[in-house]
C-alpha positions as CSV (number, residue, x, y, z in Angstrom):
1,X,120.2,118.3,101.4
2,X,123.6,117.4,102.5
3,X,126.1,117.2,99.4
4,X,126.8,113.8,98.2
5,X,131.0,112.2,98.2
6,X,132.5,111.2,95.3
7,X,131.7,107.7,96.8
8,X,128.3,108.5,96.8
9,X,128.2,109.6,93.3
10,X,130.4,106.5,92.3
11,X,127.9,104.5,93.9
12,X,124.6,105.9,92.6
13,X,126.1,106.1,89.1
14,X,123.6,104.8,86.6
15,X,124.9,101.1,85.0
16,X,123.9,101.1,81.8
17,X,123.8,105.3,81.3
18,X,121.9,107.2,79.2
19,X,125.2,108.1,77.2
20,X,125.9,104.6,76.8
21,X,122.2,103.7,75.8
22,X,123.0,106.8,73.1
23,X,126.4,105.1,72.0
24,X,124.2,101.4,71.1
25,X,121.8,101.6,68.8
26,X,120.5,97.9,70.0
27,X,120.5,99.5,73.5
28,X,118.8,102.6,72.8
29,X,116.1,100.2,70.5
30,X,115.2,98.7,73.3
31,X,114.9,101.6,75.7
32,X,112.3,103.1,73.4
33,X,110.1,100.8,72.6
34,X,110.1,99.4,76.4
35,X,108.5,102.6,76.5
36,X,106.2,102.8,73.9
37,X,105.2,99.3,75.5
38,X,105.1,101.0,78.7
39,X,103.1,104.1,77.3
40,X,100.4,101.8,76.0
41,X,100.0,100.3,79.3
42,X,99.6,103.6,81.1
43,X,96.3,104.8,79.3
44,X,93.7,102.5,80.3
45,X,95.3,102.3,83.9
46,X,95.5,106.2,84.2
47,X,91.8,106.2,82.7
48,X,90.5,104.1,85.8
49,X,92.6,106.1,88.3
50,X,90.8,109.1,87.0
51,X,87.3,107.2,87.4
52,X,88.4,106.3,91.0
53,X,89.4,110.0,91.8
54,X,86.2,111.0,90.4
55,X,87.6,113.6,88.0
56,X,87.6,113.5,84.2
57,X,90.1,110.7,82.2
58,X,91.9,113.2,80.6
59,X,93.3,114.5,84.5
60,X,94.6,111.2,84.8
61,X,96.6,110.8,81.8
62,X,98.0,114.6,81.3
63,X,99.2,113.7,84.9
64,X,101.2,110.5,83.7
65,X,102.7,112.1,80.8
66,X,103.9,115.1,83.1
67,X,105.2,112.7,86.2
68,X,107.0,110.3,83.8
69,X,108.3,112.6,81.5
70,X,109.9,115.3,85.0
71,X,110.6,112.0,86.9
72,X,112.8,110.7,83.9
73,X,115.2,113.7,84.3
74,X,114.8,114.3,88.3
75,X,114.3,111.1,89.9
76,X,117.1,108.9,91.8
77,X,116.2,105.6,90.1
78,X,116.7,105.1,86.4
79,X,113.9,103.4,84.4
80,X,111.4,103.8,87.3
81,X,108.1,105.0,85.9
82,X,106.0,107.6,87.9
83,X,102.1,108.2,86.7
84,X,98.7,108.5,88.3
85,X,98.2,105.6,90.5
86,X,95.3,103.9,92.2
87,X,96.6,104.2,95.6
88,X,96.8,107.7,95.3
89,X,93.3,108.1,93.8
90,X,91.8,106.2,96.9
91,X,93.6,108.6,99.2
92,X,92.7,112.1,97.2
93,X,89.0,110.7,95.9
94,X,87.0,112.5,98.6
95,X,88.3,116.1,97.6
96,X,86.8,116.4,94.4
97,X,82.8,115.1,94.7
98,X,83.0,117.3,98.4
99,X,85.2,120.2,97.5
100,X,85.8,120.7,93.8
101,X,88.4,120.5,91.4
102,X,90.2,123.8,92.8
103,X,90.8,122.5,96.1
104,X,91.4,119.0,94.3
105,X,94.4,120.5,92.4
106,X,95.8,122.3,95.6
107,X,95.5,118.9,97.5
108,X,98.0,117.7,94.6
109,X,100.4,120.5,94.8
110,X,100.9,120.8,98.4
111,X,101.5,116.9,98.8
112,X,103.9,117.7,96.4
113,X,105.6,120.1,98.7
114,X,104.9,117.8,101.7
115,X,107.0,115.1,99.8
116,X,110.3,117.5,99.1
117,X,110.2,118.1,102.9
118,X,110.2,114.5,103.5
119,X,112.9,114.0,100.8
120,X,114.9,116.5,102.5
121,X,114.3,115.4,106.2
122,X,116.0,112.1,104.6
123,X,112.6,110.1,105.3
124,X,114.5,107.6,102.5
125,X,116.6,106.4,105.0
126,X,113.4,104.4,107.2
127,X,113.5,102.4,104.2
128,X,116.5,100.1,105.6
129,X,113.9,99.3,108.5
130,X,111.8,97.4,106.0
131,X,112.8,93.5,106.5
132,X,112.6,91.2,103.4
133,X,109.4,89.2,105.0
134,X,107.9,92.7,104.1
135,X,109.2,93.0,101.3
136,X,108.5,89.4,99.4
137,X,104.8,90.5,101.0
138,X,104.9,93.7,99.3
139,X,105.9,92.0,95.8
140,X,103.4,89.1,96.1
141,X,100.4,91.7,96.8
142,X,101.6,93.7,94.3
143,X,101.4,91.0,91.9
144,X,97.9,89.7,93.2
145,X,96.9,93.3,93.2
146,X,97.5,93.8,89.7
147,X,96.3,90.4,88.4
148,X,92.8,91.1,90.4
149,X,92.9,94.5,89.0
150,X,92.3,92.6,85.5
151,X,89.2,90.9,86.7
152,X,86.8,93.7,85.2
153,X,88.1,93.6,82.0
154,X,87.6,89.7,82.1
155,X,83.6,89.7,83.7
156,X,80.9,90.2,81.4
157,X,82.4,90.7,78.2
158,X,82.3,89.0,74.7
159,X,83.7,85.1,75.3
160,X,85.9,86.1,72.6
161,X,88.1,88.4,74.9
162,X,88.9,85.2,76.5
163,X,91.4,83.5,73.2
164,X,92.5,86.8,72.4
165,X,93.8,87.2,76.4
166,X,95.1,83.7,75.9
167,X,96.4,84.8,72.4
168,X,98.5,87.6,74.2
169,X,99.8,85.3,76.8
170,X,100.8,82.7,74.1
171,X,103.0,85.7,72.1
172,X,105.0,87.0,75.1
173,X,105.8,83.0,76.3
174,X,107.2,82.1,72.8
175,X,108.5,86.0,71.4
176,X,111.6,85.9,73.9
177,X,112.3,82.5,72.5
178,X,112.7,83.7,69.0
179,X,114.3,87.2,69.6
180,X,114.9,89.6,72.8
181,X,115.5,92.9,70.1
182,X,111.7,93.3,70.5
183,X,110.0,93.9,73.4
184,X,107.4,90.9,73.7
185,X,104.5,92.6,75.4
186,X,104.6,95.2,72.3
187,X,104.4,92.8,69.8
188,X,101.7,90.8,71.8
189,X,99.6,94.1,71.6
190,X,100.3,94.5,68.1
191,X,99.4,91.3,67.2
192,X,96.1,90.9,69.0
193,X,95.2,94.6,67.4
194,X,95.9,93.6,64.2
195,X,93.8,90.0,65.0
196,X,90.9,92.2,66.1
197,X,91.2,94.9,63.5
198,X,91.4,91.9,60.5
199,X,88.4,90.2,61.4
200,X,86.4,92.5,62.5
201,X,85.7,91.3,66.4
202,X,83.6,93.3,68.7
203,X,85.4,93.4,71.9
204,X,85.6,96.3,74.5
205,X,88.8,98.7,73.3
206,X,90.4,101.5,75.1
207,X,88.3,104.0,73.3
208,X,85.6,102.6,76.0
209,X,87.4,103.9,79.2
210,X,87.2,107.3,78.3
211,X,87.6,110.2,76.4
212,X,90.8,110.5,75.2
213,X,92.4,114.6,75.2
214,X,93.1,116.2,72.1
215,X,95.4,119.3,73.1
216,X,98.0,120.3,75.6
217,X,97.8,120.7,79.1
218,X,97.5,123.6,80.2
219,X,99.0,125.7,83.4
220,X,95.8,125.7,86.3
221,X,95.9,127.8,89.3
222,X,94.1,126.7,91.9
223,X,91.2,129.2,92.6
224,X,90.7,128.9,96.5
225,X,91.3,130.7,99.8
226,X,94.5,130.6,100.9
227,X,93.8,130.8,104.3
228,X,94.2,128.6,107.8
229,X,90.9,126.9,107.2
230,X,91.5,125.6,103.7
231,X,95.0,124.5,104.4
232,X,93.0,122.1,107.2
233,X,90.7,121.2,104.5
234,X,93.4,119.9,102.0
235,X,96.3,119.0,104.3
236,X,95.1,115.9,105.8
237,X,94.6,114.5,102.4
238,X,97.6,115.8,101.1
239,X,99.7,114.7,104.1
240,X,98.1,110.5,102.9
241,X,98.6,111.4,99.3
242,X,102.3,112.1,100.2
243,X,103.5,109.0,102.5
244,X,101.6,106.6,100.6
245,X,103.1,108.1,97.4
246,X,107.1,108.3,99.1
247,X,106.5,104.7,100.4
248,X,105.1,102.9,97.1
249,X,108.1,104.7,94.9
250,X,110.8,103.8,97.5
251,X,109.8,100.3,97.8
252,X,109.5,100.0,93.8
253,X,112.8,101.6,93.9
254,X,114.5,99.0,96.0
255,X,112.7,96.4,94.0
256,X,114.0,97.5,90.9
257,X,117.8,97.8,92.5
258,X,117.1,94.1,93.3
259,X,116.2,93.3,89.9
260,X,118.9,95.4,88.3
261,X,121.5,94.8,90.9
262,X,122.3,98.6,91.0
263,X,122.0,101.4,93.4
264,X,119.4,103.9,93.2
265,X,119.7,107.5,95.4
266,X,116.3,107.2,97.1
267,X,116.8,110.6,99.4
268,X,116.8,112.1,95.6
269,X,113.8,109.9,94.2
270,X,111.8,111.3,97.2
271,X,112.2,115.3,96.4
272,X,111.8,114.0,92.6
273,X,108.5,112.5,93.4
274,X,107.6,116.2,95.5
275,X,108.7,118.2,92.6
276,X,106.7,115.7,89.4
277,X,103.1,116.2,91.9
278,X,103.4,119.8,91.9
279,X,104.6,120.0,88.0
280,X,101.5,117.4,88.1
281,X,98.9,119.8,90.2
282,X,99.9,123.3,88.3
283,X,98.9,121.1,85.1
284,X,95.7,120.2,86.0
285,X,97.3,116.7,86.9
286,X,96.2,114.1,89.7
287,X,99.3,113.2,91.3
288,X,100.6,110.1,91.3
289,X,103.7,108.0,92.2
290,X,106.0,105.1,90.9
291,X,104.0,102.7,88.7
292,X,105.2,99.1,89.9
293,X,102.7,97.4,87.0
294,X,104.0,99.5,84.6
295,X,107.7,99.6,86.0
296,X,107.8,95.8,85.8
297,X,106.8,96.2,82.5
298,X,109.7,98.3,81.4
299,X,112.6,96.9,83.9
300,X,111.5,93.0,83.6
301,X,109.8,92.5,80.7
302,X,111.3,94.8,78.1
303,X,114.9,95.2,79.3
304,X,114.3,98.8,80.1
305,X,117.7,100.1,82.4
306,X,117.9,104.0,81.6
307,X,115.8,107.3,82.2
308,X,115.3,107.2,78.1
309,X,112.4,104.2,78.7
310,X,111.4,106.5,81.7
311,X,111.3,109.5,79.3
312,X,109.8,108.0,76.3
313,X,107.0,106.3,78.1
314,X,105.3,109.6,79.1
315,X,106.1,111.0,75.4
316,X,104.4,108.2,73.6
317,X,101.7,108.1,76.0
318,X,101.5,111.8,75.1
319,X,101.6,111.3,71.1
320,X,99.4,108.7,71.4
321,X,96.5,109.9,73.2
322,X,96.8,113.3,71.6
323,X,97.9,112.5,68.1
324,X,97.0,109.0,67.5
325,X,94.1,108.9,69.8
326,X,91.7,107.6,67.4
327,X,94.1,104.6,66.4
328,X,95.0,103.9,70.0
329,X,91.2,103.4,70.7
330,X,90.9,100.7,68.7
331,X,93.4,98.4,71.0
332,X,91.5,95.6,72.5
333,X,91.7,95.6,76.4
334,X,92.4,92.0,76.2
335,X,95.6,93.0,74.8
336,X,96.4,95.1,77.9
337,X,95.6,92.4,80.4
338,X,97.2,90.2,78.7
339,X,99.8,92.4,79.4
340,X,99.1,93.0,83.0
341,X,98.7,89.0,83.2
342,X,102.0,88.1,82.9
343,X,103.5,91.0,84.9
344,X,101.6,90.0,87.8
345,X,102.8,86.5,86.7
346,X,106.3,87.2,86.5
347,X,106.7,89.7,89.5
348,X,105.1,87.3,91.8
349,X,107.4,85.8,94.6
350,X,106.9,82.0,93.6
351,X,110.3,80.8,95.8
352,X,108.5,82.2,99.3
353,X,106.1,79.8,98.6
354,X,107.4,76.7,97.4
355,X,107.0,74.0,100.1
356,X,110.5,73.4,100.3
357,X,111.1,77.7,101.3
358,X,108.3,77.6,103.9
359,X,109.8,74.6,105.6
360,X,113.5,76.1,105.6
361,X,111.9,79.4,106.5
362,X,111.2,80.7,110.2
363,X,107.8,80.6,111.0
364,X,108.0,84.3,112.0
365,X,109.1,85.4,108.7
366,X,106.1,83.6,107.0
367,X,103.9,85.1,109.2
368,X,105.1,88.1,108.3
369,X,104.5,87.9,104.8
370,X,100.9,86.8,104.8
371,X,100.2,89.1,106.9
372,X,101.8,91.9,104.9
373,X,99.9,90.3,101.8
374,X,96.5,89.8,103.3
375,X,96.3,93.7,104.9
376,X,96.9,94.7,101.3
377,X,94.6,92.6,100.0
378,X,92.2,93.9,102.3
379,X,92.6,97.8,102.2
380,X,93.3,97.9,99.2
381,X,96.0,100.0,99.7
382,X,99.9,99.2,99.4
383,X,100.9,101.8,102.1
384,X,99.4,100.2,104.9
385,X,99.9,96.5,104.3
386,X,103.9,97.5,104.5
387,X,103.5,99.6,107.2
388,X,100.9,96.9,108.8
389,X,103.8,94.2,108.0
390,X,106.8,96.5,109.6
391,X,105.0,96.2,112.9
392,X,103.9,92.9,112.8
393,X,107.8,91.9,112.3
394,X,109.0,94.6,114.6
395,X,106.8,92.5,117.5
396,X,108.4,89.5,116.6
397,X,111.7,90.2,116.7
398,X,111.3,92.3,120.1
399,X,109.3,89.3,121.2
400,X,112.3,86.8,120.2
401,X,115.1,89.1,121.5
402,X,113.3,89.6,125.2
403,X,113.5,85.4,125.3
404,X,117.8,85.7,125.0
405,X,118.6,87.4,127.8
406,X,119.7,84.9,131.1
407,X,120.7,85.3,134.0
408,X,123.0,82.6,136.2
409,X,123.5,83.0,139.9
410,X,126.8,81.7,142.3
411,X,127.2,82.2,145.5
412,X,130.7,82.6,147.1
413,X,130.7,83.1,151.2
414,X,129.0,86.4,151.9
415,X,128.8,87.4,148.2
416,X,126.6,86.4,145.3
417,X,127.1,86.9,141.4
418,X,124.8,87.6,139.0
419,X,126.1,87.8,135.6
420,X,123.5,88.8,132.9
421,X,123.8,87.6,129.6
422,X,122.2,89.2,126.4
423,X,120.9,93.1,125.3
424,X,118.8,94.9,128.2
425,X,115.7,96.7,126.6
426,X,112.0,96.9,127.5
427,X,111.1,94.2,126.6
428,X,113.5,92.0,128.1
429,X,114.2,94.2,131.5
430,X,110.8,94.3,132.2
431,X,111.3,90.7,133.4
432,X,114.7,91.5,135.0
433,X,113.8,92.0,138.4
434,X,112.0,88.7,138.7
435,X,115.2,86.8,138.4
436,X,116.9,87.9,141.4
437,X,116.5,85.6,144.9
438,X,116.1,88.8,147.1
439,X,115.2,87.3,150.4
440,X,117.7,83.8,150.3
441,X,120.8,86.2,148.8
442,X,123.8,86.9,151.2
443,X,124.5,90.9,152.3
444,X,126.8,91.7,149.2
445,X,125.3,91.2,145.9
446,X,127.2,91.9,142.6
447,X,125.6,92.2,139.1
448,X,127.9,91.8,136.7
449,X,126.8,93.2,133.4
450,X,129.9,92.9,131.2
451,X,128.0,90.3,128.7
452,X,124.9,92.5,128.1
453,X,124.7,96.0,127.1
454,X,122.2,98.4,128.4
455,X,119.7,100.1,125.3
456,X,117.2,102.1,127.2
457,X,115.8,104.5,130.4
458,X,113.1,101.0,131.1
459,X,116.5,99.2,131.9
460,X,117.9,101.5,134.0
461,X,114.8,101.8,135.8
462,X,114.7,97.7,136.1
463,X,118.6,98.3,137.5
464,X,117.2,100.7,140.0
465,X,114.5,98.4,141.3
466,X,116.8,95.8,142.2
467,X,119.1,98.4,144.4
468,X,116.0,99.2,145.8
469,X,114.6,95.9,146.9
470,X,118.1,94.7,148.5
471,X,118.9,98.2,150.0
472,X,115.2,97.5,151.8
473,X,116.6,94.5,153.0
474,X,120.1,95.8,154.3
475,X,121.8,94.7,151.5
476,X,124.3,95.9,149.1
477,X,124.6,95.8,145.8
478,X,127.2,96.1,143.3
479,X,126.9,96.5,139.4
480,X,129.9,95.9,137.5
481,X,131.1,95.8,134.0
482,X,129.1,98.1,131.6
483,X,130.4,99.5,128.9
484,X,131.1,102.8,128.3
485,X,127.7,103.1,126.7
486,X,125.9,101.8,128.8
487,X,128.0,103.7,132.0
488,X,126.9,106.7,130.5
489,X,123.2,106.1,130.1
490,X,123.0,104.2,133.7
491,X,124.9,107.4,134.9
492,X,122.5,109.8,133.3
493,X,119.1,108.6,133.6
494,X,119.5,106.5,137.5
495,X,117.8,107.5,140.4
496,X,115.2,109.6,137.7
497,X,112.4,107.4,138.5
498,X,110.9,107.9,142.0
């Protein structure tokens, strides 16, 4: 890991820090009961990532208190919460049912050790090769993601869940109204608990996702063969558990520097991630990566800004499943989607798709976010609707930028001119040699490049099929004004082709 400047350090300087959150009693009020909030919200989700991974509930959830509570200290992006997530869980759910836990838990640790490679590779840095067409897609999913992810708790059940959800909703519309001190999802759960509690309703709680732990984690040593064979067992999955993991936390990273209008140090956030999975796997832990429901939670809901809401949310999610795990099974799921509601409400995109954006908006760049949206949508998976999205705006563009480059043709005597105009790559030298009037052109042709630039060994190639095709008719040619760059790689890679 290369050192970072004072520059760097200036610039990735947490704004609010935890000092200052330590110096405001108001500030650090808010800090930790965004993450009690938060906490609360991580049970039943870490309960039904643990049911999707096929291991026991209580994996899940010691493996979101140990990623939120080492993330808080390590990672690169302040308030960002790390737990067990579902995208993981779909990548890693094979191991267990096929292999067992012991080879589960190794899968864990060693994508934790593929991640600090990555991290130090400075894999981060692809991140600035995400457009914002991918990323709007990437938030809208998100937010359709987590607001389908509700759907089970709202399908089947007691009508009665249905006003207590719209109870929830109500509190968190109006709370902000009357005071911001409070986190309004918090008192939203509170209230509906204490509505349910009261009167006695019979409503599915969190007690009904699972058994809830009632001691420590403890350190687990994978009990396997550490030889070749295994490693080709577990590696494939780890390799998946590790890229989808880096590219969900660096995307809700640079979401939550959008939101926050701060800098995070991603290259750090991706070791940090490494480091909480294998903390995660030698504690019997599922692996995870950054929570974006939950994060939303913190950052956009409650006003969370500093590693303390990060920190406290995996201690309260601790306290309460261990200590108060009997009272915290009495909370009525409603309360938690109602929750979950209005973060997928409030996190949704709703500009991109006003009528007035999409008609202001290239069509290109709407394509590119439904498609981002629907590949999500349809793999379930986060990951690849990004790295879907990435490619289908990468096409575009190529496919725009091959359509600027022209070509205008004078004759003069026994000489002709071509001057080329616009960047020479694949895609737009493949068409190169079309343009030129080999047969009808005079014995000295000159092809003056001084308004284009040459990116690639394709164009060179295309340059060299043009001196080929007039050298078979007797002609010359004559190609003048590159620039130094492009001098070089014409002198480099020409005549490399026959």
């Amino acid at each position: 890991m290369s050192a970072l400047t004072v520059d760097d350090r200036a610039r990735y300087r947490a704004k609010p820090s935890v000092l200052d959150a330590l110096k405001s009693p108001r500030m650090l009020t808010r800090e930790v009961l965004a993450g009690l909030v938060v906490g609360l919200a991580l049970i039943p989700e870490a309960i039904a990532f643990s049911v999707i991974a096929g291991v026991d509930p209580k994996v899940g959830l010691f493996s979101s208190f140990i990623m939120a509570v080492s993330i808080a200290f390590l990672g690169g992006r302040p308030a960002m919460v790390t737990a067990a997530t579902g995208a993981v869980a779909l990548v890693i759910a094979p191991v267990a049912p096929t292999y067992g836990m012991d080879y589960f838990i190794a899968t864990v640790i060693l994508a934790g050790i593929f991640q600090v490679i990555l991290g130090v590779l400075g894999v981060a840095k692809l991140m600035r090769f995400i457009p914002r067409s991918v990323m709007v897609g990437f938030v809208n999913a998100l937010a359709i993601f987590v607001f389908s992810s509700q759907f089970p708790q709202l399908i089947d059940v007691p009508w009665l869940v249905y006003p207590l959800v719209a109870l929830g909703i109500l509190v968190m519309i109006v709370m902000p109204r009357i005071t911001k001190i409070v986190p309004a999802p918090l008192v939203s759960v509170i209230i509906v608990t204490a509505v349910v509690l009261t009167m006695g309703i019979a409503v599915p709680t969190v007690g009904d996702q699972g058994e809830l732990p009632r001691s420590l984690p403890s350190l687990f040593l994978p009990d396997i063969p550490w030889t070749w064979e295994t490693f080709g067992i577990i590696a494939p999955f780890a390799l998946g558990v590790a890229l989808v993991g880096l590219m969900e936390s660096l995307l809700t990273a640079k979401l939550v520097d959008e939101i926050t209008d701060t800098h995070s140090n991603k290259t750090r956030e991706s070791w940090a991630q490494g480091v909480a999975n294998m903390l995660s796997g030698f504690f019997g832990g599922m692996g995870g990566c950054a929570v974006i429901g939950q994060t939303m939670i913190g950052v956009k809901a409650s006003g969370a800004r500093t590693r303390i809401s990060t920190f406290c949310a995996g201690l309260f999610l601790f306290v309460l499943v261990v200590v108060f795990g009997n009272f915290v099974g009495t909370i009525p799921m409603a309360a938690l989607v109602a929750v979950m509601i209005m973060v997928a409400i409030g996190a949704f995109d709703w500009h991109s798709v006003k009528p007035s954006t999409l008609k202001r908006m290239p069509k290109s760049e709407t394509f590119v976010m439904v498609a981002t949206v629907v590949l999500v949508l349809l793999t379930h998976n986060l990951a690849i609707g990004v790295v879907g999205g990435v490619l289908v705006a990468s096409v575009l563009f190529v496919r725009r930028v091959a359509h600027f480059v022209s070509v205008t043709r004078s004759v003069s005597g026994d000489s002709v001119t071509y001057v080329v105009d616009g960047e020479l790559f694949f895609a737009s030298s493949n068409d190169l040699t079309t343009l030129f009037s080999y047969s009808e052109d005079p014995s000295r042709v000159v092809v003056d490049l001084s308004r284009s630039h040459v990116w690639d060994a394709s164009t060179v190639a295309a340059l060299d099929a043009i001196e080929t095709k007039y050298a078979a008719l007797g002609k010359t040619v004559e190609i003048v004004g590159m620039n130094d760059a492009s001098e070089r790689m014409r002198g480099r890679l020409t005549g490399g082709f026959e």
